[in-house]
Each structure stands twice: as structure tokens, then as C-alpha cells.
Backbone bond lengths (Angstrom), bond angles and torsions (degrees), N, CA, C in turn:
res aa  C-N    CA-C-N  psi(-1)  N-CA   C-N-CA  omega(-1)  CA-C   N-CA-C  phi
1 X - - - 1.463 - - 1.524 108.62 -
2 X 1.043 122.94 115.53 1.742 140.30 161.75 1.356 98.26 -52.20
3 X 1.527 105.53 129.65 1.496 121.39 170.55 1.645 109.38 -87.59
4 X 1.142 116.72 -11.99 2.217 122.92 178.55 1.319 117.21 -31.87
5 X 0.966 94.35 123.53 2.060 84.16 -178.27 1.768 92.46 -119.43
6 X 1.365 96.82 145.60 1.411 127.72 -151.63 1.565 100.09 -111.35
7 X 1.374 120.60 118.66 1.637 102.03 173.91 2.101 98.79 -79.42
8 X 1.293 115.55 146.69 1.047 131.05 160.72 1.549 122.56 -57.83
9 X 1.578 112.32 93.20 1.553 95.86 -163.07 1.750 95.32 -105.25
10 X 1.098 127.57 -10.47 1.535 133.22 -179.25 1.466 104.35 -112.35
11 X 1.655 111.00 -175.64 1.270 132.84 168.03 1.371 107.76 -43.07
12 X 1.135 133.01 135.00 1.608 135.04 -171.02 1.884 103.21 -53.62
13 X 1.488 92.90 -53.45 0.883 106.49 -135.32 2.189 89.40 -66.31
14 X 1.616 109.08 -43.21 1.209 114.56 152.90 1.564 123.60 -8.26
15 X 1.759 92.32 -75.58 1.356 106.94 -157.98 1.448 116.58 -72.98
16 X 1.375 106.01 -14.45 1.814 114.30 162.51 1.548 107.35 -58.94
17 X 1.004 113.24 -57.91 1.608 109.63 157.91 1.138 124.21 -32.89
18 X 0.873 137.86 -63.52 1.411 131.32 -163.04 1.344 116.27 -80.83
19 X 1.286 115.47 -8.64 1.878 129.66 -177.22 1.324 98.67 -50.04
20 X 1.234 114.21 162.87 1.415 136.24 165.92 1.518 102.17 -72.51
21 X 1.222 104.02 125.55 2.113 116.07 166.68 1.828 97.10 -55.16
22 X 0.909 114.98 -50.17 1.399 105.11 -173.86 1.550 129.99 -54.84
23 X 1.408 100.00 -14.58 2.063 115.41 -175.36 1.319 111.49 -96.74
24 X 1.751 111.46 32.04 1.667 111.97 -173.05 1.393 92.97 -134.25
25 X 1.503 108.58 140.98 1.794 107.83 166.71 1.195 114.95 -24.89
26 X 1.193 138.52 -45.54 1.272 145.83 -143.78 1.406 108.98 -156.43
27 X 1.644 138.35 -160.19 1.403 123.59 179.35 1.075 102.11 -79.79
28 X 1.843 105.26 130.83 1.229 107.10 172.59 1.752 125.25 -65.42
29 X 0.939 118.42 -14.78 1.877 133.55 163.26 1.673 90.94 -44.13
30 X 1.206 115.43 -58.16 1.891 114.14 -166.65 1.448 101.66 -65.76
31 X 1.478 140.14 -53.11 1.175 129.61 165.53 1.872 138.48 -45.02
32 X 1.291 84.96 -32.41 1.221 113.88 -173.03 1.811 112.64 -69.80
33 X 1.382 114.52 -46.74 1.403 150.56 -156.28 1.924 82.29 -100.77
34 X 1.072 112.51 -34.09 1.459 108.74 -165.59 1.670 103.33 -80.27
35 X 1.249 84.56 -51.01 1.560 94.58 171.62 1.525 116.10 -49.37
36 X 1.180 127.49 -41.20 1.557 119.32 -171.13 1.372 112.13 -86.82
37 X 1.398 114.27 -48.24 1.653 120.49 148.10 1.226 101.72 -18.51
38 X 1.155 144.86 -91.95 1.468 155.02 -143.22 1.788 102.59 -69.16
39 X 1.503 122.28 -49.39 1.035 104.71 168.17 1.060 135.69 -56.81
40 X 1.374 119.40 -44.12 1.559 134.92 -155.61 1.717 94.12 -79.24
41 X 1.529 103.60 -29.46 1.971 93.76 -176.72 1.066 111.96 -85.18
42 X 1.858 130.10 -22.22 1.652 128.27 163.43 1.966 104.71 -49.39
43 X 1.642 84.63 -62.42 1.535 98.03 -168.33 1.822 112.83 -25.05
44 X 1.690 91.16 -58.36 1.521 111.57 -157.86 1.909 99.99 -73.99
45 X 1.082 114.04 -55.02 1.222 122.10 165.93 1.784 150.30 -76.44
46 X 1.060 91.43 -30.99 2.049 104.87 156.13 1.283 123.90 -139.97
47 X 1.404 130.86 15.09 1.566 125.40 171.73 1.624 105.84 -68.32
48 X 1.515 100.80 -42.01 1.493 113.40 -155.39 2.191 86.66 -71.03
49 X 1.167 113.00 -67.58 0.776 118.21 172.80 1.665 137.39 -46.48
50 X 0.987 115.95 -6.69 1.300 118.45 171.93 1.673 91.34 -117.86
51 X 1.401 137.74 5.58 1.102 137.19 162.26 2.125 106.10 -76.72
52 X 1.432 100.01 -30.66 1.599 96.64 -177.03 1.326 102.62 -98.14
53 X 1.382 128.21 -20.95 1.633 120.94 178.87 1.342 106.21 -84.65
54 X 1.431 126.04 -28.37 1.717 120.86 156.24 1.496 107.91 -32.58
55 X 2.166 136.62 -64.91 0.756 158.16 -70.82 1.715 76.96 -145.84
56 X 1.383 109.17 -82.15 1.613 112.56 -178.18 1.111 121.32 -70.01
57 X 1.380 111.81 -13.74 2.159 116.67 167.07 1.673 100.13 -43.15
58 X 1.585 111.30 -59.02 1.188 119.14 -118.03 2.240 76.92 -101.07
59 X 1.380 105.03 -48.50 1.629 94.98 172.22 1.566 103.40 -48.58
60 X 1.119 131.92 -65.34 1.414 144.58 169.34 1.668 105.58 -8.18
61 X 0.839 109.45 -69.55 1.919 128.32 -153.84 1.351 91.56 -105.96
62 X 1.442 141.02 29.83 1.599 145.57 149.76 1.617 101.03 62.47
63 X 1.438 112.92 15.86 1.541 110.99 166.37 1.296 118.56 -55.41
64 X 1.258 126.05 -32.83 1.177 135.90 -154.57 1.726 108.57 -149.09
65 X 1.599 105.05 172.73 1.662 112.48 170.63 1.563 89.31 -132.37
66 X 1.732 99.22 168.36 1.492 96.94 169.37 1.263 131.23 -83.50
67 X 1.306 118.98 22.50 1.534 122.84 -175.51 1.673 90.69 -106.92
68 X 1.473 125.92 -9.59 1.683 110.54 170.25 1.289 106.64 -103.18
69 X 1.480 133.96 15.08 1.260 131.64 -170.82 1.694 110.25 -69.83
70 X 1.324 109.53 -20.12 1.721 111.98 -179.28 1.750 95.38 -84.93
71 X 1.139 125.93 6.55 1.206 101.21 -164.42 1.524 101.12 -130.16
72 X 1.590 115.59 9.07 1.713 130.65 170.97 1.222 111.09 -70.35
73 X 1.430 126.05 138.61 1.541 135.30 160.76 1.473 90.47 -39.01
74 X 1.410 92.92 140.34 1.460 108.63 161.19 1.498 112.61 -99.17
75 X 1.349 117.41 123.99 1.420 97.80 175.22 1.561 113.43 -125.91
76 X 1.612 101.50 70.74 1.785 118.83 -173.01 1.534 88.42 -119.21
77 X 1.208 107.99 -168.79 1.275 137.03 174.32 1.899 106.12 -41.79
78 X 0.691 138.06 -62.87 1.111 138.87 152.80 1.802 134.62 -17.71
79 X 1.474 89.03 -38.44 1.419 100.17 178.44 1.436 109.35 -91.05
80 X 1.523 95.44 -31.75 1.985 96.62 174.32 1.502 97.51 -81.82
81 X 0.680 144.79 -86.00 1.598 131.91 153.98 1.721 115.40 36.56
82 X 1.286 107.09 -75.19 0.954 147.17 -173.07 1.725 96.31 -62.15
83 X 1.183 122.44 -71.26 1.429 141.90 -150.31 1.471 84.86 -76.00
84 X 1.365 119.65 -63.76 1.565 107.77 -171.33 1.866 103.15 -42.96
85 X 1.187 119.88 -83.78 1.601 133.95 -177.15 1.626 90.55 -26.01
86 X 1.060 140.54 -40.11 1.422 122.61 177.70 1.763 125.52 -86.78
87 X 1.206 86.82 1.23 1.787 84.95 -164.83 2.119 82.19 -123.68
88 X 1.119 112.85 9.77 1.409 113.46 158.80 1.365 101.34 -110.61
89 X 1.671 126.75 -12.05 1.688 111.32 -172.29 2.028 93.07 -88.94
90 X 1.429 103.47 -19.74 1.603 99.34 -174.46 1.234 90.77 -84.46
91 X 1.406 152.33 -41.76 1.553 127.10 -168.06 1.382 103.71 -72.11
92 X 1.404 119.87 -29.85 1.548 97.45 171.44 1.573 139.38 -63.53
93 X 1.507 79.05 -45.73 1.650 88.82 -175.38 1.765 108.44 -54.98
94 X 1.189 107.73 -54.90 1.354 118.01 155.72 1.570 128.48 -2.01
95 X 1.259 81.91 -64.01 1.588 117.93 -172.72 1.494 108.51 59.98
96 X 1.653 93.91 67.35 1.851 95.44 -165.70 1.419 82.48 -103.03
97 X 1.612 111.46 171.07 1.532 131.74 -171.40 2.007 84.92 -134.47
98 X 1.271 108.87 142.07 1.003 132.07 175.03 1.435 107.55 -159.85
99 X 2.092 97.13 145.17 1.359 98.77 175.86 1.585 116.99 -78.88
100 X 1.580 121.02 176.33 0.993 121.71 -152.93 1.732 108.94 -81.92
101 X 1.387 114.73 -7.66 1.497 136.75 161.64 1.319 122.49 -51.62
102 X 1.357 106.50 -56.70 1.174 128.04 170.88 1.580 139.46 -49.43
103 X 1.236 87.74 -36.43 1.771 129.15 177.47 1.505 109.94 -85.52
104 X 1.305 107.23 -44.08 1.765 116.25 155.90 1.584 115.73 -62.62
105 X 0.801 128.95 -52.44 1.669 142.24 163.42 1.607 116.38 -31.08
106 X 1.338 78.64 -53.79 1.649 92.96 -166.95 1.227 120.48 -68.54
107 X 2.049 107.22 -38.62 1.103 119.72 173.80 1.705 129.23 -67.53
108 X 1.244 90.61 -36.36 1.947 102.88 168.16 1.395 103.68 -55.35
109 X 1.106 115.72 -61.09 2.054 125.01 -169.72 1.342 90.70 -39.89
110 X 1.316 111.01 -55.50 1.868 104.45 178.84 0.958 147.32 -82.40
111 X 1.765 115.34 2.36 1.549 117.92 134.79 1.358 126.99 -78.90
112 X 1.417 115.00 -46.11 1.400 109.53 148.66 1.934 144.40 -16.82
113 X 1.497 99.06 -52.93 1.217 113.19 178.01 0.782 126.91 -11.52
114 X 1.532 116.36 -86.14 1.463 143.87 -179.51 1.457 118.71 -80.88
115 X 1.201 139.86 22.52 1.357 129.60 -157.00 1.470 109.58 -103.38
116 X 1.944 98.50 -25.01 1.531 88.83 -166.70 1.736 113.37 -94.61
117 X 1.650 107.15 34.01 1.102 136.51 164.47 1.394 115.44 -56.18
118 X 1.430 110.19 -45.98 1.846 116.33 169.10 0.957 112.52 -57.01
119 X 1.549 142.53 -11.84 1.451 132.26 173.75 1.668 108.58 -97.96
120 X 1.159 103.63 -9.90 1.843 117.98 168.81 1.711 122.22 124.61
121 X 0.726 119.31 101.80 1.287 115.94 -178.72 1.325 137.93 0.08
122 X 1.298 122.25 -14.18 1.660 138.34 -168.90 2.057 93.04 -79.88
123 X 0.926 89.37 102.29 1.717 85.49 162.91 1.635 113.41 75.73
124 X 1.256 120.75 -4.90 1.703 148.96 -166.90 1.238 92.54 -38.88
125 X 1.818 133.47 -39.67 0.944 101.67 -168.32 1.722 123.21 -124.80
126 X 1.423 103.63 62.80 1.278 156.02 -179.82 1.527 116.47 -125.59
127 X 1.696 120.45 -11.43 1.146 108.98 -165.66 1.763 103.39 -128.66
128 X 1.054 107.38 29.93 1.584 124.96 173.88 1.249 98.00 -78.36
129 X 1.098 156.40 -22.93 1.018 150.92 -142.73 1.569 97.51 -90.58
130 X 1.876 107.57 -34.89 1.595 120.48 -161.35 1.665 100.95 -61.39
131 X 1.701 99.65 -47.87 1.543 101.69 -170.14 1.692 102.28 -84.30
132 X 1.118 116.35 -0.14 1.484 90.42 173.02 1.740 111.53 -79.71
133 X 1.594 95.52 -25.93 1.740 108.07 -172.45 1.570 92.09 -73.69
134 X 1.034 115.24 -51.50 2.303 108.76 165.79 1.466 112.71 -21.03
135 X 0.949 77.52 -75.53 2.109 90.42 -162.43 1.489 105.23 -69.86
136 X 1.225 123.59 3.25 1.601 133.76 155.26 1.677 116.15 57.64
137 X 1.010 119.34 -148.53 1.522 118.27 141.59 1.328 134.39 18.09
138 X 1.035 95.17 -60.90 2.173 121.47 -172.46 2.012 82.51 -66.80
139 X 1.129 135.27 -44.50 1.147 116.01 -141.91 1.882 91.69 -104.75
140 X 1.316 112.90 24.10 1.661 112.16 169.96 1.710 99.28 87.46
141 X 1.554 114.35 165.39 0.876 138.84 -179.27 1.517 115.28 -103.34
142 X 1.302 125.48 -32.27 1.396 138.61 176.30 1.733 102.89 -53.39
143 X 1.142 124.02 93.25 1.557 137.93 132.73 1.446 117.93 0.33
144 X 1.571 108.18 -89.80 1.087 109.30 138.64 1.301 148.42 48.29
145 X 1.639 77.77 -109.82 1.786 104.67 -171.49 1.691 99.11 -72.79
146 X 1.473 105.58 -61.13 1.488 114.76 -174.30 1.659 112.66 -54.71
147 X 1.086 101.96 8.63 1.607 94.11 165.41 1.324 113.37 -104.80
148 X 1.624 115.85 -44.11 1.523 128.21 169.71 1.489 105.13 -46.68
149 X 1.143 135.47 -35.24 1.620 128.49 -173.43 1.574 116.69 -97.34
150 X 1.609 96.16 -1.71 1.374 118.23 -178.46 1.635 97.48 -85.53
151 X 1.164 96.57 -61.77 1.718 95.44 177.39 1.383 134.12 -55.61
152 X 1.166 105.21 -30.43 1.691 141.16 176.69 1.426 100.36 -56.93
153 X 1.349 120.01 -78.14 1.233 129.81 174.97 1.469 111.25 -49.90
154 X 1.157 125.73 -45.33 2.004 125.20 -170.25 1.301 73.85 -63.24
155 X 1.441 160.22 -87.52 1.182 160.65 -75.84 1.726 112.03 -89.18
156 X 1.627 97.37 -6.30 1.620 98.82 -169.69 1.176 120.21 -76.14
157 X 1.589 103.65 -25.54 1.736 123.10 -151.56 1.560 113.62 -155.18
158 X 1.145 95.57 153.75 1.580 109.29 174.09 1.815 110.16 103.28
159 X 1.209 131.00 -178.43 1.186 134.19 -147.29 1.830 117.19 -115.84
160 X 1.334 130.36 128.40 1.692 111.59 168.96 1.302 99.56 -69.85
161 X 1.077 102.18 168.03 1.789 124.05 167.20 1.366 117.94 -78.13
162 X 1.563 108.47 -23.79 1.382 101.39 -164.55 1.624 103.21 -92.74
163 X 1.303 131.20 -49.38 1.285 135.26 -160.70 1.433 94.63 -106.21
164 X 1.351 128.86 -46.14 1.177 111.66 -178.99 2.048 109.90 118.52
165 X 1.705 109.38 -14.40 1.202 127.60 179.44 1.713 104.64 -67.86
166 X 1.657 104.09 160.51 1.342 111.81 -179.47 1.604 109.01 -92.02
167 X 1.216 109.21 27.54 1.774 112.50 -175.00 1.378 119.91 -98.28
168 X 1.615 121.64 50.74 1.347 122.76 170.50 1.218 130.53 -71.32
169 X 1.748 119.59 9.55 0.998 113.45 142.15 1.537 147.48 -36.22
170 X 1.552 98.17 -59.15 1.131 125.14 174.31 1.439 117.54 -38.42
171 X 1.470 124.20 -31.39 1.353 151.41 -161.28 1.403 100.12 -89.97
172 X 1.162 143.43 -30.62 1.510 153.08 -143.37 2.119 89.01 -89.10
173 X 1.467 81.17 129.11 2.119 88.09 167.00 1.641 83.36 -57.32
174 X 1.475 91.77 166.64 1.252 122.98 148.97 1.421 145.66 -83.70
């Protein structure tokens, strides 16, 4: 595995493509192929759906009425959509270089994200972990890894203990 770090000059999701096979644990073709596998079966199978359990969480739990329902985060395909194109506009501006691992990493955390929204919004994004153990197989064998994208993903949302801020980033090993 090549340690090269690559500045991100396209769509993330693009520029994982275009990496060198050689800058992946293993062939980068298997990451690569893994990666779209994995999207296209969230996409096809829980984007849409954690786009309507976003929707009835929030009617549900008196968050909302149905006259603000056009005006709820979407959190389907669209929102990962969305999230990738922004977390490629921050590596640019940045002008950060990352290896091509990393960029794979990063991109799973962000289909992941939002998914464990279908079990209800309370803590949802802590509960990616359920559908990654679903889709079995498809989501790699590396231990590991599936924890790093586990963390990645919890990392968007939810609260510290100490101050009370939504910055659990900050909290993440290094």
C-alpha cells in the first residue's frame, strides 16, 4: 500500500476512481467495486427509506405538522448526495491531500450516516453499525475498518457531556 496523499481535485466520489490500485490495503479495484456495491444497495434499499422515517419520526414526536414536511432535512439520497459535494468542497478549499484509503473511509461514513434513522431518530446515528451488520459481507470483512467508518459516521451528531455542544468530532482518537 502507497502512503501518497492525493489533493482531491474532483467529486470525491470521482476521484476515488481515479486513485492508483496500488494505494489500497489490498487491490484497489476490490475497494473501489466495494464502494459502489455499498452505495447503490443503501441508495436502492434505505436512503429512500430513512428519507420517510426522518419525515414520520418527527410528525410522530410533535416535532413537526404536515404543512412543514416540505421544509424537513432530507436524509435520503439527496442528503448523501449533498454531504459528499460538501465534504469534497472542504477538502478542497482546504487544500488537504489525503491518501486514497482515506477518501474510501470517508466516503462509506457518508452513506452510513444517516441510515440508522429507520429505527427512529433518537441516537440514529450510533445505529449504523445495525445495517452495516444487515448487508453482511457486501460491507468487507476487516473488523477494523468497519469500526473506523463506524466512528466516522456517529461523528456528525449528537451531544458531549461536558458542555453540552454538538462537536463530537473533537472527541474522535486520532
Amino acid at each position: 500500500m502507497c502512503t501518497d496523499k492525493y489533493k482531491v481535485d474532483k467529486n470525491l466520489e470521482a476521484w476515488l476512481n481515479d486513485q492508483p490500485n496500488e494505494c489500497f490495503p489490498a487491490s484497489g479495484d476490490t475497494y473501489k467495486i466495494r464502494y459502489k456495491h455499498i452505495s447503490d444497495h443503501l441508495a436502492n434499499n434505505y436512503h429512500n427509506e430513512t428519507e420517510k422515517m426522518s419525515i414520520f419520526s418527527a410528525l410522530k414526536k410533535g416535532d413537526c405538522n404536515a404543512d412543514q414536511i416540505p421544509y424537513l432535512t432530507n436524509h435520503g439520497k439527496n442528503h448523501v448526495n449533498t454531504v459528499i459535494k460538501r465534504a469534497t468542497e472542504l477538502l478542497q478549499k482546504a487544500e488537504c491531500e489525503i491518501i486514497p484509503y482515506e477518501g474510501y473511509l470517508l466516503l462509506l461514513a457518508i452513506q452510513f450516516h444517516d441510515v440508522g434513522i429507520i429505527f427512529g431518530r433518537k441516537e440514529h446515528e450510533k445505529k449504523c453499525s445495525d445495517i452495516m451488520e444487515a448487508i453482511g459481507s457486501m460491507a468487507g470483512q476487516d473488523q477494523i475498518e468497519k469500526r473506523a467508518i463506524i466512528k466516522i459516521a456517529a461523528a456528525h451528531s449528537g451531544l458531549k457531556d461536558d458542555d453540552g455542544s454538538k462537536d463530537i468530532i473533537s472527541l474522535l482518537e486520532k
